[in-house]
Every structure is written in C-alpha cells, then in structure tokens.
Phi, psi and omega in degrees: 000138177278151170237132145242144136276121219261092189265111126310108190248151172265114184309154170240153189316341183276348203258339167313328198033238206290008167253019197277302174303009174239350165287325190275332179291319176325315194271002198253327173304325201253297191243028165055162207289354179271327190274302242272287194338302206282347177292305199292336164284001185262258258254007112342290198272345190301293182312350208249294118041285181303322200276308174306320187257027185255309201286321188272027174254140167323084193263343197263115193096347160305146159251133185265152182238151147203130143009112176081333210293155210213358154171174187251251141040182199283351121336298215259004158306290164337308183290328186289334204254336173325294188314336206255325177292339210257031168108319186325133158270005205252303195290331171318287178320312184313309171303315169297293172320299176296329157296334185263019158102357174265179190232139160252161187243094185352122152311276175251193188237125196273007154301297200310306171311288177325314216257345125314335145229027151275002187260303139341262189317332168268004168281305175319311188259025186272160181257349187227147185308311212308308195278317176328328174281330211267318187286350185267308176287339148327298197302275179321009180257331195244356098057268192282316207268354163258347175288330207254064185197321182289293193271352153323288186308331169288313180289340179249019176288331222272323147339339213226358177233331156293097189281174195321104170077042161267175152216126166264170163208158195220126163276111219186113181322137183289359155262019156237196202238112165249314186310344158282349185264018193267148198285185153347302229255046145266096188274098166324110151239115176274136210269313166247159155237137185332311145325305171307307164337290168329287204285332160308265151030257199306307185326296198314334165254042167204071180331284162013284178326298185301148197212202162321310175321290206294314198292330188300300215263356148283324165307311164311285186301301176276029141282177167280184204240075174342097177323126180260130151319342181281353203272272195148195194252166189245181194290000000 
C-alpha cells in the first residue's frame, strides 16, 4: 500500500513574489488592518502546526509534491532553497524534510502555472478599473478550468512516482481536489482538513458572517496536529 500525506496549505506573502503587495492591499482593504493582522497570525501559527507534526514524521525516502514546484533534481533544489531564502514556511518545511532524507519531484507542469498566473497578475496589476474588470472576470472564467487541468496533472505526477510501498506527502493549496482523482491503492492522511481550510477561507470575506463558526475553525487550524498511528513512529 502507498501512503500519502495530504497538507492543505494557506499561501503566506512569501509564497506570492510580485502578487504578495497587491494581495496584502487587497486584504487590508476588503477586512481592514486589524481582522487582515489577526488572519496572518492565525495562518502563522496554522503554519508552526505544520512544521511541528512534519518535524515527527519518518522523511528518509519520502517523496515531497508541492504546490508550484516545476521540476526536481538541482533545478528543483534551487526553487526550494529561493521559496526558503525569500521567507516561505511551506518551503522552509520542504527543506527540512529534504535534508532528513526525503527527494522532491517535480509536481506540476509549468505551461499550466504560467498561465493562471499570468493571468492573475494581469487582473492585479491592471490600471484602470475598466481593465481591472475585464481582466478578473476573464482569470474567474478560466480558473476552475486550469485548476481541474493542474490537478489532473498532479495526481497523476504522483501515481507515476510513488511506488509499491512509498510514503508521500503532498503540499497543495486547499482548492484544489487531487484526492479524488488518486489511484485506490493510495492511502490518504490528511493532515489538516481540507474543507475546514476551505470554510476558513471563504468565512474570511464575509465579515458579516463571522461567528462561533468562524472561531471553531480558526482554533482548528492552530492547534496542534494530533499524532496518527497511521503516520508510522517518527525517527
């Protein structure tokens, strides 16, 4: 039996490079500098969650996915150690795991990146509302359809590299759905769950909203991250 492990991740400013200042105005702008503040310390301590139950898992011979990553081998060294100097805690984690013996693998397909975030970046970066409009409803029409074109291409990077008796771990933004597309004989843990991810996310732009809910599931991400018999003894 394959085993993976399934991190939903929340992006942090680092993971952004040149959309991170029109994300962070976006975010200050939509729920103002005090709720924007307590979101990053929350997805802060979300990340230190991660870090922690990463640091007891068995790394020698795991294979790492991530999110973006676009080749492995000393190429894709190179991109892990950029993401760990320009700040990432998602890439920091990566780093770690790859000194205690694990190898990453190229992931995604970098036609499929560039173009969702070249596309992105011209909705941010447009100067007049009129293109700002054109361009965000163009990035939303085609959206789900390079995600569900990304994660095809993830899921089956990982079917085609995890062998008989592996352990994986997969880093990945929480919208998207690789897990269904994974073969049987893949054993899922998810490490955080996904949904819950989610339902933070979206609660988070709708001030309105927040409630008992919204506090569960911030509280939810930064706890800690009960150890499973399935994960295996840590080293």
């Amino acid at each position: 039996m394959k085993k993976l492990f399934y991190v939903p991740i929340i992006h942090t400013s680092a993971d952004l490079g040149s959309l991170s200042q029109a994300v962070t105005e976006r975010g200050i702008s939509q729920l103002g500098e005090k709720a924007w503040s307590e979101h990053v310390a929350t997805v802060h301590k979300f990340w230190d969650s991660i870090a922690s139950y990463c640091a007891s898992l068995p790394a020698g011979g795991m294979k790492i996915y991530q999110d973006g990553l676009v080749a492995d081998g000393e190429m894709g060294a190179k991109i892990v150690a950029a993401g760990v100097q320009s700040g990432s805690r998602n890439y920091q984690i990566v780093e770690m795991l790859r000194q205690r013996g694990a190898e990453i693998v190229k992931t995604e397909d970098l036609n499929l990146v560039l173009e969702e975030r070249n596309s992105l970046l011209a909705a941010v970066q447009a100067r007049t509302f009129g293109a700002k409009i054109m361009a965000l409803f163009k990035y939303r029409f085609i959206k789900r359809r390079l995600l569900n074109r990304r994660d095809r291409f993830i899921a089956r990077r990982i079917a085609e590299t995890l062998a008989d008796g592996a352990t994986g771990i997969l880093f990945v933004g929480a919208y998207h759905r690789i897990r269904p597309q994974l073969p049987e004989d893949i054993k899922v843990i998810e490490v955080k769950d996904a949904q819950k991810v989610r339902e933070y996310q979206a609660l988070l732009h709708f001030p309105r909203w927040r409630s008992r809910q919204f506090a569960l599931l911030n509280r939810y991400l930064v706890d800690p991250i009960p150890f499973s018999p399935a994960a295996g003894n840590s080293e």
